[in-house]
C-alpha positions in Angstrom: 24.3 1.1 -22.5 25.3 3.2 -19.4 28.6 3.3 -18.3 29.9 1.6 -15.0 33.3 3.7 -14.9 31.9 4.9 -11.8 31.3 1.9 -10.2 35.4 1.3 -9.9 36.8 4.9 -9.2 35.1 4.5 -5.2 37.1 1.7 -4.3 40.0 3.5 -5.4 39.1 6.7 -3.3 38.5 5.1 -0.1 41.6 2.8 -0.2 43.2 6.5 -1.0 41.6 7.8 2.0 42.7 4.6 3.9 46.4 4.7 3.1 46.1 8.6 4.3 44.2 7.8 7.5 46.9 5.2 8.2 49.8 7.7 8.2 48.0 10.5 10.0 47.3 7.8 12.5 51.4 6.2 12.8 52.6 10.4 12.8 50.4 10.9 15.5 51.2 7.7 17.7 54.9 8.5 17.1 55.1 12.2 19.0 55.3 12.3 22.7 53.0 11.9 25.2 52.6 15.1 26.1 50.0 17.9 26.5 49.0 17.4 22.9 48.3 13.8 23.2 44.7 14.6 23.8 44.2 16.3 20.6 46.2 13.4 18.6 44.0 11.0 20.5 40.6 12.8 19.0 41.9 13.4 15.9 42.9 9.3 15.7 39.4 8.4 16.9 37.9 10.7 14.3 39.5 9.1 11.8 38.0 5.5 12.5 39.2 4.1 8.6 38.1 0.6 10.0 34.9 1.5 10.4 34.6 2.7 7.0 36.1 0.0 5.6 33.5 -2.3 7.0 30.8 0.0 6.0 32.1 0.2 2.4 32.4 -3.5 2.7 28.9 -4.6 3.6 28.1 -1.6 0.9 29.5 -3.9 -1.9 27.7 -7.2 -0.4 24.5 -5.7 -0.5 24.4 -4.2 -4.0 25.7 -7.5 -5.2 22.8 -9.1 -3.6 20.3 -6.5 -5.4 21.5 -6.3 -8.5 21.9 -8.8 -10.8 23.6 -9.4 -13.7 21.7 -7.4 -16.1 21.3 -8.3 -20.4 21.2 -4.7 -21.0 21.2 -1.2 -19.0 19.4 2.2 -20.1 20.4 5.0 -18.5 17.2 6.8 -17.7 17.0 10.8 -18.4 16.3 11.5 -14.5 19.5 9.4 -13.7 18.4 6.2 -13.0 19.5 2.9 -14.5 17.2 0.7 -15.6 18.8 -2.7 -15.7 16.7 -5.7 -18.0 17.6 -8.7 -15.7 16.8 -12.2 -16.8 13.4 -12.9 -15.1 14.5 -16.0 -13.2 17.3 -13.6 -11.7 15.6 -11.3 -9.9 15.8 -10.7 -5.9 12.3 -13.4 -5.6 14.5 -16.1 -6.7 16.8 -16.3 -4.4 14.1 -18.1 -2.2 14.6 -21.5 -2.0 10.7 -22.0 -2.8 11.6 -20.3 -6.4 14.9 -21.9 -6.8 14.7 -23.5 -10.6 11.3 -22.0 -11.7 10.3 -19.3 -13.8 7.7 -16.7 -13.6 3.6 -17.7 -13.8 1.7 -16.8 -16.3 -0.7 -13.8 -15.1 -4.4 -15.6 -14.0 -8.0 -14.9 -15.7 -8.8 -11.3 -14.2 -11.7 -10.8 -11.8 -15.6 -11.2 -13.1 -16.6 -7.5 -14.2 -13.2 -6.4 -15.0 -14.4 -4.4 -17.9 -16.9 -3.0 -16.4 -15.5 0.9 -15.9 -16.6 4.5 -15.3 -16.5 7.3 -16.7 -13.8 10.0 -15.6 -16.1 12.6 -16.2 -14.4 14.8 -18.2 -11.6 15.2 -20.8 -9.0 16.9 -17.8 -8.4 13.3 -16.8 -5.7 11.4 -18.7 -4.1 7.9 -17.9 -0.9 7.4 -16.6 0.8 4.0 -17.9 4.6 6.0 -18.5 7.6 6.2 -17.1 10.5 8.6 -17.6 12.8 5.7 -18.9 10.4 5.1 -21.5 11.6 8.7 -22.9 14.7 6.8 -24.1 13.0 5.0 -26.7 14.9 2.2 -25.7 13.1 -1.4 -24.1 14.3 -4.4 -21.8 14.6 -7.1 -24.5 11.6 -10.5 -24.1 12.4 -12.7 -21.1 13.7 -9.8 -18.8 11.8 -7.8 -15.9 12.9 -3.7 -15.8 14.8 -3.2 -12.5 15.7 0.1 -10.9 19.5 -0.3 -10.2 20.4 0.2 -6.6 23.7 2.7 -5.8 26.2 3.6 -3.7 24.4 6.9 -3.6 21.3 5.0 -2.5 23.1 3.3 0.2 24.6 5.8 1.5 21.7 8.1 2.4 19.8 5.2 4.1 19.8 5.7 7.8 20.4 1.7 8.4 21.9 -0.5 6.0 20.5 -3.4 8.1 17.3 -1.7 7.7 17.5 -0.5 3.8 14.4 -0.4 1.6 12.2 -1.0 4.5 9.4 1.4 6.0 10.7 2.5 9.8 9.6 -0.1 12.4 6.5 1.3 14.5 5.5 1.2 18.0 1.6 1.3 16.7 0.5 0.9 13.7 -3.0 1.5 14.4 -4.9 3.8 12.2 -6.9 5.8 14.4 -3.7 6.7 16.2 -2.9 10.2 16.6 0.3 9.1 18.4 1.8 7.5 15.6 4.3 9.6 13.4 3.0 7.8 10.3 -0.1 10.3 9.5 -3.3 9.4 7.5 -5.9 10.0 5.5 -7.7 7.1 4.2 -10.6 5.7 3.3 -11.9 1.7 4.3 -13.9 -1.3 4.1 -13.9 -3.7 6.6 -17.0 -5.5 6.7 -16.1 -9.1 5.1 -13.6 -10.9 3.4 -12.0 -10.0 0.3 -9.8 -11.1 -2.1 -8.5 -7.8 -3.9 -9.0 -4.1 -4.5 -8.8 -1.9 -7.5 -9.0 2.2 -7.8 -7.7 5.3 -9.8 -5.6 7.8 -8.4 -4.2 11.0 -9.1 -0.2 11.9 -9.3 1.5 14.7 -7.8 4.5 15.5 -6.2 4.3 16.8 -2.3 6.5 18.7 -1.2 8.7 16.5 1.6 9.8 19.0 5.1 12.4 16.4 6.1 14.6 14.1 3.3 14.2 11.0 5.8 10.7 11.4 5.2 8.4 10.4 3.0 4.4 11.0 1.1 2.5 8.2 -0.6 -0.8 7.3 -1.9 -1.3 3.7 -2.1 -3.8 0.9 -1.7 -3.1 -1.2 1.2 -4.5 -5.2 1.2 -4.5 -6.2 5.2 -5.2 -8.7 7.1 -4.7 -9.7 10.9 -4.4 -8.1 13.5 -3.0 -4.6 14.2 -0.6 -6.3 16.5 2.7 -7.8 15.4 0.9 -10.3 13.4 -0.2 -7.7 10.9 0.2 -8.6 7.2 -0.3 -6.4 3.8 0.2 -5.8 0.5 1.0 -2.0 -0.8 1.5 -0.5 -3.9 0.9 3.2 -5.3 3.2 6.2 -5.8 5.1 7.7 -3.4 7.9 10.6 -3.2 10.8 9.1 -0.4 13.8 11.7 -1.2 15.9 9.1 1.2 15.1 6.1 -0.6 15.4 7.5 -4.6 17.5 10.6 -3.9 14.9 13.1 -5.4 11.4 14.3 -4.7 10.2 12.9 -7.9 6.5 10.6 -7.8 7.3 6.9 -8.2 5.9 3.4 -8.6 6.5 1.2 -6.0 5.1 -1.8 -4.1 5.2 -3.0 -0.5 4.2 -5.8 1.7 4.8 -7.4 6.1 4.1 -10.0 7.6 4.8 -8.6 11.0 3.8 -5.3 11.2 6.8 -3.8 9.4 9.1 -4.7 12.0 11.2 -7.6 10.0 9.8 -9.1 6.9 9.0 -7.1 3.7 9.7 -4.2 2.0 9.9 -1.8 -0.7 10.0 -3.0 -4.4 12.8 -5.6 -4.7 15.0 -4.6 -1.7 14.2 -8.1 -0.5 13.4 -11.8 -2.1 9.6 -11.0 -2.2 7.7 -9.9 -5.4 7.6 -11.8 -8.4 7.8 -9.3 -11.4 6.8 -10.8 -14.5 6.4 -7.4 -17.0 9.8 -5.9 -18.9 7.4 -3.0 -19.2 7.4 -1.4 -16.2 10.1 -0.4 -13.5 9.4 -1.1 -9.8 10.9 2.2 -8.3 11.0 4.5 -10.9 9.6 8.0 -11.8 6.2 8.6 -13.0 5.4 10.6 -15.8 3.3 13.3 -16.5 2.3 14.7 -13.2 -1.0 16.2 -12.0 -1.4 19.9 -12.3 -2.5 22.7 -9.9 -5.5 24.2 -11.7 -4.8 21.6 -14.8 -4.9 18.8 -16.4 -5.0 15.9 -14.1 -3.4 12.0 -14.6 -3.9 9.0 -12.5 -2.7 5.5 -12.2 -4.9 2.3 -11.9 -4.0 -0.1 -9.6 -5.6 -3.1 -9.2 -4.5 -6.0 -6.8 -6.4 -9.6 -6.7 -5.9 -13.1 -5.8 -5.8 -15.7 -7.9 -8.4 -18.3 -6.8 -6.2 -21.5 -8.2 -2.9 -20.6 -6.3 -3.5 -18.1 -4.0 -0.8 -15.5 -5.1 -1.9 -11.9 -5.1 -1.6 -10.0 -8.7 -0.8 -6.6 -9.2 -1.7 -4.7 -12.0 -0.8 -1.3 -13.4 -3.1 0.7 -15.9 -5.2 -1.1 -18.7 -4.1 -4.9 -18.5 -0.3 -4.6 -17.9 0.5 -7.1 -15.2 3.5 -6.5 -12.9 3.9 -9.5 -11.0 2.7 -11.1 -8.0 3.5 -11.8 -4.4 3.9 -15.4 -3.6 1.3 -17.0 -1.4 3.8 -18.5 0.4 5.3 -14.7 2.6 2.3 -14.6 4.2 0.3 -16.0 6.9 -3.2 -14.5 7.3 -3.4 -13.4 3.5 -2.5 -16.9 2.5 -5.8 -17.1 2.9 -7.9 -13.5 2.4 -7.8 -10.1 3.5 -10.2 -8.4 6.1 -9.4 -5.0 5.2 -8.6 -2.9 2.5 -7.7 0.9 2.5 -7.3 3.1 0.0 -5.3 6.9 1.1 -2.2 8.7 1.6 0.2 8.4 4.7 3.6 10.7 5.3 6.1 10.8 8.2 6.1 13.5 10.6 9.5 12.8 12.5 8.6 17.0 13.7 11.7 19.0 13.2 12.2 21.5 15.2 9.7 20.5 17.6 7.0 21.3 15.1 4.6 19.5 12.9 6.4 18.6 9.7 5.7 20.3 6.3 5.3 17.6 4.3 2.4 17.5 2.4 -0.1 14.4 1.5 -1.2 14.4 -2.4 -1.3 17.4 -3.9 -0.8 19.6 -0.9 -4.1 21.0 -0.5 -7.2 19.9 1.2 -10.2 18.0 -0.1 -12.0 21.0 -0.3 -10.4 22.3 -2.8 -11.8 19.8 -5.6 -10.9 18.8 -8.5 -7.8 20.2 -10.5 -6.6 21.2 -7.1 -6.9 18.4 -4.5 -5.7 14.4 -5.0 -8.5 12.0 -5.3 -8.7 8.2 -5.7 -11.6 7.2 -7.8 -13.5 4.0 -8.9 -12.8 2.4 -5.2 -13.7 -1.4 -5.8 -13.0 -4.6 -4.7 -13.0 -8.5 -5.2 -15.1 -10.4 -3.3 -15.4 -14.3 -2.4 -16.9 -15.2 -6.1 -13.7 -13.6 -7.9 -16.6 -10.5 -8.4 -15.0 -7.3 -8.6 -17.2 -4.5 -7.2 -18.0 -1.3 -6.1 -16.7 -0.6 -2.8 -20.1 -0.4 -0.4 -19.6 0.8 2.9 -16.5 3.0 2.9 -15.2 4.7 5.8 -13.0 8.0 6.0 -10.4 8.6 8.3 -8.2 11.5 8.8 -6.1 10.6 12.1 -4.8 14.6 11.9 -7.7 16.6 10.0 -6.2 19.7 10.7 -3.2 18.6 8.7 -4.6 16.2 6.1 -8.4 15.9 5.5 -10.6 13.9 3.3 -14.0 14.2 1.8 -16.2 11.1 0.2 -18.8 10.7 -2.2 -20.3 8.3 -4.7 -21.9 9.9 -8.3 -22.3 8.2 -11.6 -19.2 9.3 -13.3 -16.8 8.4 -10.5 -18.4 5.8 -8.2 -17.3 5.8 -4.9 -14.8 8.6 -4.5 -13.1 11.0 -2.0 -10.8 13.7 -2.0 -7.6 13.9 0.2 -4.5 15.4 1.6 -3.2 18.5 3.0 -0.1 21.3 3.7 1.1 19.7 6.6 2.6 22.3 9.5 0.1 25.7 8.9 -2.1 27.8 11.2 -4.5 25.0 11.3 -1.5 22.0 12.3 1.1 23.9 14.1 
């Protein structure tokens, strides 16, 4: 089990660095008022040590309120704890719709679940691993795998009112080419539907800026794209802000209001229902794609049960995650009238240029396979529970110059496309 000693030595520290303030403040108030007093009055306002202390303060509320108390904890060997929290503890259950209950039982699947096609090749492998799995160790029956939040965590978000949630947009239009969220995606949009499954390659872009961030997800959306925008997200994604390194990790998403304040990432609010002691929302993925190599992907697949209306997630060949209660949602309490499948980064342009940040592997469609990202297998669920092959797919790249994407549809791979770019180069200055 990891140790906590950690977890007690900050307190210490900053009531150190508190006591110090204190006195540098009362030997500065006590000199004359003088010439220097401007000096002692900057120095004083530099110090601010209430301010800190009410930052460290709403600090410790908010990583009691996401972590819970946890059965066991593995220490992880990229440095995150995994804690094995009692399932009907989790962050979802603090909702008063949850209070008492426990976790559903997963639903039947979609019609034509099995049906499957071929990766076309042995270079392909499947990705159901993480890098806490290395340990050996496992979250006993009865628990979900939670990433534990940190200080560290906490203290490189840009807004603790604002933690674990994507920036609040002006637009969130996709064919924006104001927006500094940047895409490359592919879409249906021509009737309702109840769920979306696909295969996608892992890599890990390079990120220009830490507050940014590169993902490749599906996206489940309906509404408008006003403020009454709702959807469900999940894929991997590298956010150096968020997890503190640049490695490719699981996670999940969902709004209700156009990301401005319901939702967010993983279990950084009382939203998603895990249900698997498997898997660790947040964590690293491992093995990665590589660059003229052999390639690995994930399967996602997200549906709606018919019976109570909550939307399932899955992860590889039958392990269920969890599910987003019907009940956070207002137009996909009832269906979706969209679905997307892509990558998306920030550009927040430093230094008055485009960011470098790349989108999937780094390099554009062109490139192929063993060099470019891909999602593969695009299908989706339709009114019957029928899960099939996406018809009609749009491509979209809002910035082509930066991020491109190529389709097409064969026997081995369906309906496919290739996607993702460099970021800043000749061709996006």
């Amino acid at each position: 089990m990891a140790s906590r000693s950690s977890f007690y030595f900050v307190p210490l520290l900053l009531l150190l660095m508190l006591l110090l303030s204190s006195s540098a403040t009362a030997a500065l108030a006590s000199k004359p008022s003088s010439a220097g007093s401007g000096a002692a009055g900057n120095a004083t306002a530099r110090l601010r040590p209430g301010k800190e202390l009410l930052k460290y303060n709403r600090i410790r509320a908010l990583l009691k309120k996401l972590n819970k108390p946890s059965l066991k904890t593995i220490q992880s060997p990229d440095g995150d704890l995994i804690d094995c929290v009692p399932s009907h503890l989790q962050p979802a259950f603090d909702h008063p719709k949850l209070k008492g209950q426990k976790p559903l039982d997963p639903p039947e699947r979609p019609k034509n679940y099995n049906f499957s096609i071929s990766d076309g090749g042995s270079r392909v492998g499947e990705v159901v691993v993480q890098t806490w799995h290395a340990t050996g160790e496992a979250c006993p029956e009865g628990t979900v795998a939670m990433r534990q939040t940190t200080e560290k965590d906490l203290l490189r978000a840009s807004s603790l009112r604002r933690y674990g949630r994507k920036p609040a947009r002006r637009s969130v239009r996709r064919d924006s080419t104001k927006s500094d969220h940047e895409h490359a995606v592919g879409y249906v949009n021509s009737q309702q539907y109840y769920g979306a499954k696909a295969s996608v390659n892992v890599w890990s872009p390079r990120i220009g800026d830490p507050s940014e961030f590169s993902l490749s997800q599906i996206w489940v959306i309906s509404g408008s794209f006003g403020n009454d925008l709702n959807t469900i997200e999940a894929g991997w994604q590298v956010s150096p802000e968020l997890y503190g390194d640049s490695n490719p990790r699981f996670f999940t998403y969902w709004t209700t209001d156009a990301y401005q304040e319901t939702g967010c990432y993983n279990h950084n609010c009382r939203g998603f229902v895990q249900t698997t002691n498997k898997i660790a929302i947040g964590a690293s993925i491992t093995p990665e794609s590589v660059y003229n190599g052999r390639q690995f992907d994930i399967t996602l697949m997200i549906w709606k049960d018919p019976k109570h209306g909550h939307w399932w997630l899955e992860l590889g060949p039958g392990l269920v995650v969890g599910y987003w209660p019907s009940y956070l949602f207002t137009h996909l309490a009832r269906h979706a009238n969209m679905v997307q499948f892509g990558g998306e980064i920030v550009n927040t342009q430093p230094s008055g240029s485009h960011t470098a940040t790349q989108m999937g592997s780094g390099h554009f469609p062109s490139e192929g396979f063993d060099r470019a990202a891909y999602f593969r297998n695009l299908q989706v669920v339709d009114w019957d529970n029928n899960l099939i092959p996406a018809a009609n797919l749009k491509l979209l790249a809002d910035h082509p110059g930066c991020y491109d994407i190529h389709g097409g549809s064969n026997g081995y791979w369906g309906s496919y496309f290739y996607y993702g770019g460099p970021g800043r180069s000749v061709k996006c200055p």
